[in-house]
C-alpha positions in Angstrom: -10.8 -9.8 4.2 -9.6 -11.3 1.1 -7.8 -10.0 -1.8 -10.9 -10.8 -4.0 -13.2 -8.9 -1.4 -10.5 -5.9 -1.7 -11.0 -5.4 -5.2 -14.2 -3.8 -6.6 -15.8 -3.5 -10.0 -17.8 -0.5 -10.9 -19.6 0.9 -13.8 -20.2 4.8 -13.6 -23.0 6.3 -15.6 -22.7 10.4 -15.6 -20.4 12.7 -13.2 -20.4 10.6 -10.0 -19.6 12.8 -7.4 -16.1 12.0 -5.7 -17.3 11.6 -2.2 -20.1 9.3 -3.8 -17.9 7.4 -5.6 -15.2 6.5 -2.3 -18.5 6.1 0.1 -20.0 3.8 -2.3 -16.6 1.8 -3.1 -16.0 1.5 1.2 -19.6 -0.1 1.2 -19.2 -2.9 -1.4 -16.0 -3.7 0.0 -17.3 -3.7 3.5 -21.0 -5.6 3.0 -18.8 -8.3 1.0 -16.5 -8.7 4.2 -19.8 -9.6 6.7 -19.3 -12.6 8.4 -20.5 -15.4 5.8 -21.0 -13.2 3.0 -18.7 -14.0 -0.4 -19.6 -11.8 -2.2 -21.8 -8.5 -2.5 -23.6 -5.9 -5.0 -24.5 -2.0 -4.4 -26.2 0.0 -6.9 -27.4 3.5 -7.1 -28.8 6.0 -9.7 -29.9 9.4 -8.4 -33.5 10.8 -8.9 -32.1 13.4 -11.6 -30.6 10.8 -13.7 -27.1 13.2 -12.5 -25.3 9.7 -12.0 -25.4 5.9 -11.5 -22.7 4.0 -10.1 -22.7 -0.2 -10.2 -20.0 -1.9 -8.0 -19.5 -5.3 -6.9 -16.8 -7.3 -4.4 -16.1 -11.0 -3.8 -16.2 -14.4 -5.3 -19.0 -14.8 -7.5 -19.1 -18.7 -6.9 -17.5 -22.0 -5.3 -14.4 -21.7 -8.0 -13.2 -18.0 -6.5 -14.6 -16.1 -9.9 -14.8 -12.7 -9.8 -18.3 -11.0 -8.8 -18.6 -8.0 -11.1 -21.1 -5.4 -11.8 -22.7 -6.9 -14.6 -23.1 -10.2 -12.6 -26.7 -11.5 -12.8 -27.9 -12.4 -9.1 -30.7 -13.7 -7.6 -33.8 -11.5 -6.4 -35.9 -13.8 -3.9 -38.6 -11.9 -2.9 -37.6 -8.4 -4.8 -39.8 -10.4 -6.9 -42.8 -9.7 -5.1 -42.2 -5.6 -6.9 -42.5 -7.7 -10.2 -45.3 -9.7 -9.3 -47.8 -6.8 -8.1 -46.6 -4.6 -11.2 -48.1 -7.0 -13.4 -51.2 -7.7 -11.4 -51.5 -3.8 -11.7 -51.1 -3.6 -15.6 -53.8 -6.4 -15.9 -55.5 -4.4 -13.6 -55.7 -1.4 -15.5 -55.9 -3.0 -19.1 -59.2 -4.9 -17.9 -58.0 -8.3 -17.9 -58.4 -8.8 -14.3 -59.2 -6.8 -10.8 -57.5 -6.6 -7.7 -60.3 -6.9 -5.6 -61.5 -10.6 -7.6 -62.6 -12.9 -5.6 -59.5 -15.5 -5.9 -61.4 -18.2 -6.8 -62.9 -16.0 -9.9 -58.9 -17.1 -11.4 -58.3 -20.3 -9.8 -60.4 -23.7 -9.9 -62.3 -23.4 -6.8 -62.1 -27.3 -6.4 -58.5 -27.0 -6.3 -59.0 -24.1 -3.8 -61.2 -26.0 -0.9 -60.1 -25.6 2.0 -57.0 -23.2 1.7 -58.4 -20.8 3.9 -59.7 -22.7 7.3 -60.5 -20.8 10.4 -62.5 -22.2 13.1 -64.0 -25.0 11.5 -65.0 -22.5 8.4 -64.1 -22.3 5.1 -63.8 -18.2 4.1 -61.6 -19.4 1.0 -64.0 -17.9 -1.6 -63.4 -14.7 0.7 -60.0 -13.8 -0.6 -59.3 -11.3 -3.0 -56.7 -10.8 -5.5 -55.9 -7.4 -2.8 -55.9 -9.5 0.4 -53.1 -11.6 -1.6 -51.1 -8.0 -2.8 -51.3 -6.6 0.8 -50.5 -10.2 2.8 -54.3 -9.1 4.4 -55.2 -12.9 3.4 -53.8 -14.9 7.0 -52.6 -17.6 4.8 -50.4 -19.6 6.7 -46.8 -19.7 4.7 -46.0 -22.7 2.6 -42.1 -22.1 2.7 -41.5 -22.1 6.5 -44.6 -23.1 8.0 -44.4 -27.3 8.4 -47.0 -29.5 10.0 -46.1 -30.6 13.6 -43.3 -33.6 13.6 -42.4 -32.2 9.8 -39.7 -29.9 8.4 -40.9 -26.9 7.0 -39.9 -26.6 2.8 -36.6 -24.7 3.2 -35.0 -26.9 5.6 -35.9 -29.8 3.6 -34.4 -27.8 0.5 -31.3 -27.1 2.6 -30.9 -30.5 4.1 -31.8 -32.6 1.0 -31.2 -33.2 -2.5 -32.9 -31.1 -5.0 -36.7 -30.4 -5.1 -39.2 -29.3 -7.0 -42.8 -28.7 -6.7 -45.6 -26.6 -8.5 -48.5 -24.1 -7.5 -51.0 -27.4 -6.4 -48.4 -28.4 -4.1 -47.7 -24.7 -2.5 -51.9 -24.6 -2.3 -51.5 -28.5 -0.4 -48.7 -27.5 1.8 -50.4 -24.3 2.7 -53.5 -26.3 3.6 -51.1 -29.1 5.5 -49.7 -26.1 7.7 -53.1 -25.9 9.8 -55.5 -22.9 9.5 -55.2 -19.3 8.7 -54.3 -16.9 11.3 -57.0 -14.8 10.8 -60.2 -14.4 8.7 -60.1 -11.8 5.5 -60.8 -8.9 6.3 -63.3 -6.4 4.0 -60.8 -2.8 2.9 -63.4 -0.5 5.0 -60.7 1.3 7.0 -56.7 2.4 6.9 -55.4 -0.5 9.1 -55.7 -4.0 8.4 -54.2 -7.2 10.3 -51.1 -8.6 7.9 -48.6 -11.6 8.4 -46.7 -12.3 5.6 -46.5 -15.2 3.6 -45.2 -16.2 0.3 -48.1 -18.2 0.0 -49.9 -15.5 -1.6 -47.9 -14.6 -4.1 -47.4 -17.8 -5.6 -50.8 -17.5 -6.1 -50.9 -14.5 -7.4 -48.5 -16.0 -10.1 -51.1 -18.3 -10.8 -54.1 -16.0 -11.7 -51.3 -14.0 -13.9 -50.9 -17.2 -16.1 -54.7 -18.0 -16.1 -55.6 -14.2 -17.1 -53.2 -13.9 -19.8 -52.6 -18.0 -20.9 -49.4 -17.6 -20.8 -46.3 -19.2 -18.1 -45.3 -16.6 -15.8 -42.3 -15.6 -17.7 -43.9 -15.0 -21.0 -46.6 -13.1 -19.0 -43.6 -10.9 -17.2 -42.0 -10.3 -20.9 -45.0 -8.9 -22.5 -46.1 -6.7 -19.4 -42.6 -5.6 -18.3 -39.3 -6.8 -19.4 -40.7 -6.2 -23.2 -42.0 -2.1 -22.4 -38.4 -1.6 -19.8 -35.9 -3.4 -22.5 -35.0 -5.7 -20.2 -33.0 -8.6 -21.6 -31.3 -10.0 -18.2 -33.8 -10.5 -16.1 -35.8 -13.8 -16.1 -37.1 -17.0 -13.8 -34.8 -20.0 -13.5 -35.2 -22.9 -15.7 -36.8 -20.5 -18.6 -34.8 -19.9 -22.1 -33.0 -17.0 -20.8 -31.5 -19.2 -18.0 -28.8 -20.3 -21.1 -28.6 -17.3 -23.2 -27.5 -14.5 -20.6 -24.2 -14.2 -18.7 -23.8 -17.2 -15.6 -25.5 -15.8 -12.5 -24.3 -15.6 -9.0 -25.7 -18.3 -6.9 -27.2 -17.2 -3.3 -25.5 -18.9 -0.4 -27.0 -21.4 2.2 -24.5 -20.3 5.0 -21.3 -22.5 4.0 -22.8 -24.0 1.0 -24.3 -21.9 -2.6 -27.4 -23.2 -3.6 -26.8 -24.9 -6.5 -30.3 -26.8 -6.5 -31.5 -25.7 -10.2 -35.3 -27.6 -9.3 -36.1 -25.5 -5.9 -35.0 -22.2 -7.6 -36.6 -22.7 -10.5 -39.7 -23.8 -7.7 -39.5 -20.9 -6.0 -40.2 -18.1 -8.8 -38.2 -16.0 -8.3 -36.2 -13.9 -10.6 -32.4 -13.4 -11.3 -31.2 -10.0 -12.6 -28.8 -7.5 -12.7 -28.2 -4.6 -10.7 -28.8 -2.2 -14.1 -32.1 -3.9 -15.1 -33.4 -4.1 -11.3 -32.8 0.1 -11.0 -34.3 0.6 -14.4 -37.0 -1.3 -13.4 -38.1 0.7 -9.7 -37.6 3.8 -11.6 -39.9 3.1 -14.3 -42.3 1.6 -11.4 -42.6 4.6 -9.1 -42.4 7.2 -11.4 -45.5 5.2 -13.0 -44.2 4.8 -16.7 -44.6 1.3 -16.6 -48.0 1.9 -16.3 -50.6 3.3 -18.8 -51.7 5.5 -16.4 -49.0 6.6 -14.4 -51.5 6.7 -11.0 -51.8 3.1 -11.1 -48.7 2.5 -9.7 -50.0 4.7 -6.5 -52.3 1.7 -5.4 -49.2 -0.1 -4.1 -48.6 2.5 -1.7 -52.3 3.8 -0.5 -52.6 2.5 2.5 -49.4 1.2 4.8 -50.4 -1.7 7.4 -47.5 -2.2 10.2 -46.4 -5.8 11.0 -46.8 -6.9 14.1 -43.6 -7.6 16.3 -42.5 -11.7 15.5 -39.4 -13.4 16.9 -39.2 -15.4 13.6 -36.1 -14.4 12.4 -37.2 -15.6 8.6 -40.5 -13.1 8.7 -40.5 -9.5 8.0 -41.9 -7.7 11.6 -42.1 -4.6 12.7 -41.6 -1.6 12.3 -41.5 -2.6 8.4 -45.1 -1.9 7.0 -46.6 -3.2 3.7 -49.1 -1.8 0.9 -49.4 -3.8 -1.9 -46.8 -5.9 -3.0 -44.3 -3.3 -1.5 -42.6 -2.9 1.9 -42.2 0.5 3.6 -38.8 0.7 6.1 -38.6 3.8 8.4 -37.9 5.0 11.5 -40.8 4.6 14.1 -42.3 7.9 15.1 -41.8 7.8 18.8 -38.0 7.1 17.8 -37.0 9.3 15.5 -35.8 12.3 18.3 -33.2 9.6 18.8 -33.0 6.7 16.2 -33.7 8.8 12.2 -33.6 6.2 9.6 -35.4 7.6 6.0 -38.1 6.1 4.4 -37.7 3.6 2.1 -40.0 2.1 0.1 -39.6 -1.3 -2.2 -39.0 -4.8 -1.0 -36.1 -7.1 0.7 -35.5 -10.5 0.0 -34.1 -13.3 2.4 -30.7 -13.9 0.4 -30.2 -9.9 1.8 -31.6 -8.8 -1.6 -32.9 -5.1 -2.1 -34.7 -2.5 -4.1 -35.6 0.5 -2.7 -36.5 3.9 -3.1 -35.5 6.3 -0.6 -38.0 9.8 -1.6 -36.3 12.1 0.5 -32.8 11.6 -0.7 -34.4 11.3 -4.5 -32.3 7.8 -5.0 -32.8 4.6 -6.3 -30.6 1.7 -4.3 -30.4 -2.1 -5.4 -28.0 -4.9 -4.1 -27.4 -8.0 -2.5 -24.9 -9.8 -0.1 -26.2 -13.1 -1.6 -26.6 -14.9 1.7 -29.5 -16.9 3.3 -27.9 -16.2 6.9 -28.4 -12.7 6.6 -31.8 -11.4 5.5 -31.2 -8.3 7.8 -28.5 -6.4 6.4 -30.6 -4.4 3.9 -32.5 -3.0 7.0 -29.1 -2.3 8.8 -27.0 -1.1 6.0 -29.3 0.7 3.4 -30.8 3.5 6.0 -27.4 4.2 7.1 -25.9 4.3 3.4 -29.1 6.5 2.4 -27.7 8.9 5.1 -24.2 9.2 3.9 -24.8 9.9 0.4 -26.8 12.3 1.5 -24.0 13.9 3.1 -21.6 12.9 0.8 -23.4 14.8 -2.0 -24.1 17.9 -0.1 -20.7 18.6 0.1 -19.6 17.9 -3.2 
């Protein structure tokens, strides 16, 4: 471990508890010792507004600078919380609905063919719910590659910059081969899902075309504007120049300094303040003008199905809309207990969750494209702790 990785940087909101405080201290300085890791951020805020406590560990880039708790850092698909709260205000202002036919949003010209299965075209199928709940079978444009071809992220990894838009995610989907499975009508509890980012680059592109406005005006009016965010915003916007410099996720040995592909990508940078204000202010429904809006996300769970793709979110995670659920399977838990959490992961080991038994709001990220796992190996167990640690304060 290095001296930077030794020393952490904390911000303590209310009367942390003492045990909290060292438990939480031991985990930023352990996640940012992991194998390939360089740097890491934990945050926590309990359900009774009693306390929240920041911390950060590492070097926040190339040059050996400091990570600290107010660093900015990169979301991945924790953006997927952002995406689907904003699909649900439009959904409850009137401007849209989630169970639109797709094409209702989107030129249906530009949308032939997305959707093939067996010779058919079930395209004009789709909903705006199949996207939320990954019930579309879309194949994925990031990881999915024709045969002889290298799927998107290895040709960002291995290459020099690139950039594309939402016509080319729509072609590359369509160049993958056809969907896994047709779309399904929501007339029972359990629904077939594979995940794929696919869908909510879409869903990006019917928030523009409902409210005529780029995605990141669109997310300022509907959330960052209502929260008081001011450091939170997609790469390449205005913001990208006026807020503090972010931390850069890591490509195993390398950060991923490629301004184009994360600016392509669409996903958000932050901080670990505006990412908790933000999941409290999501599931306690005061984002929302009606605070049972923000229930639709998690209505109905569907359970992955076991993959060997390390890249892919499997089982036992399940999914609602536009929000993962993580806990312990039931036939396991005599032996195995991990609480329910409830949020999303992203694959730099990005995370925002909610843990509803413990009453706690968690956010973090280790920052590195090698380890997409640790959230589900280190958050459960943390959840645990502090519950301990707080009972015997």
């Amino acid at each position: 471990m290095t001296l930077a990785n030794k020393m952490v940087d904390s911000i303590q909101l209310g009367r942390v508890p003492p045990a909290v405080n060292a438990l939480l201290e031991s985990t930023v300085q352990d996640l940012a010792a992991v194998r390939g890791v360089r740097h890491a951020i934990v945050g926590v805020e309990a359900g009774d507004c009693s306390y929240r406590w920041i911390g950060a560990a590492g070097s926040a880039d190339a040059t050996g600078g400091l990570m600290t708790a107010q660093t900015p850092y990169f979301l991945a698909s924790v953006t997927k919380l952002y995406i689907g709260a904003a699909v649900l205000r439009l959904h409850e202002q009137g401007q849209l609905s989630i169970d639109d036919s797709l094409i209702y949003h989107l030129p249906a010209r530009q949308l032939s063919g997305l959707h093939m299965r067996r010779g058919i075209d079930r395209t004009a199928e789709l909903t705006l719910r199949h996207l939320l709940g990954h019930t579309s079978g879309l194949p994925e444009y990031i990881f999915a590659a024709p045969k002889g071809k290298k799927a998107l992220l290895d040709r960002v990894l291995e290459q020099d910059d690139l950039s594309w838009n939402t016509a080319d995610v729509i072609e590359m989907a369509r160049a993958a081969g056809e969907a896994h499975f047709n779309p399904r009508p929501f007339d029972d509890n359990r629904h077939t899902i594979r995940y794929s980012d696919t869908n909510f680059q879409l869903l990006m592109a019917v928030i523009e075309a409902a409210t005529r406005r780029p995605i990141h005006e669109a997310f300022a009016r509907l959330i960052y504007e209502p929260l008081g965010l001011t450091q939170t915003w997609h790469p390449g916007t205005h913001l990208d120049t006026s807020t503090p410099l972010a931390a850069l996720p890591w490509a195993g040995a390398e950060p991923l300094d490629k301004p184009l592909a994360l600016q392509s990508f669409r996903d958000l940078f932050s901080t670990a303040d505006e990412t908790l204000i933000f999941l409290r202010a999501l599931i306690t429904g005061e984002l929302f003008d009606d605070p049972a809006t923000a229930g639709l996300m998690w209505q109905h769970w569907n359970p992955f199905k076991f993959s060997l793709i390390r890249r892919a979110p499997s089982w036992p995670i399940e999914y609602g809309l536009a929000m993962m659920r993580f806990k312990s399977p039931r036939f396991l838990e005599p032996f195995i207990y991990s609480p329910p959490l409830i949020g999303h992961t992203g694959l730099s080991g990005s995370w925002l969750f909610y843990a509803p038994d413990a009453d706690l709001y968690l956010t973090g990220t280790v920052d590195q494209l090698t380890a997409p796992a640790v959230p589900f190996k280190w958050v459960p167990q943390l959840v645990k702790e502090l519950r301990t640690a707080g009972s015997e304060t």
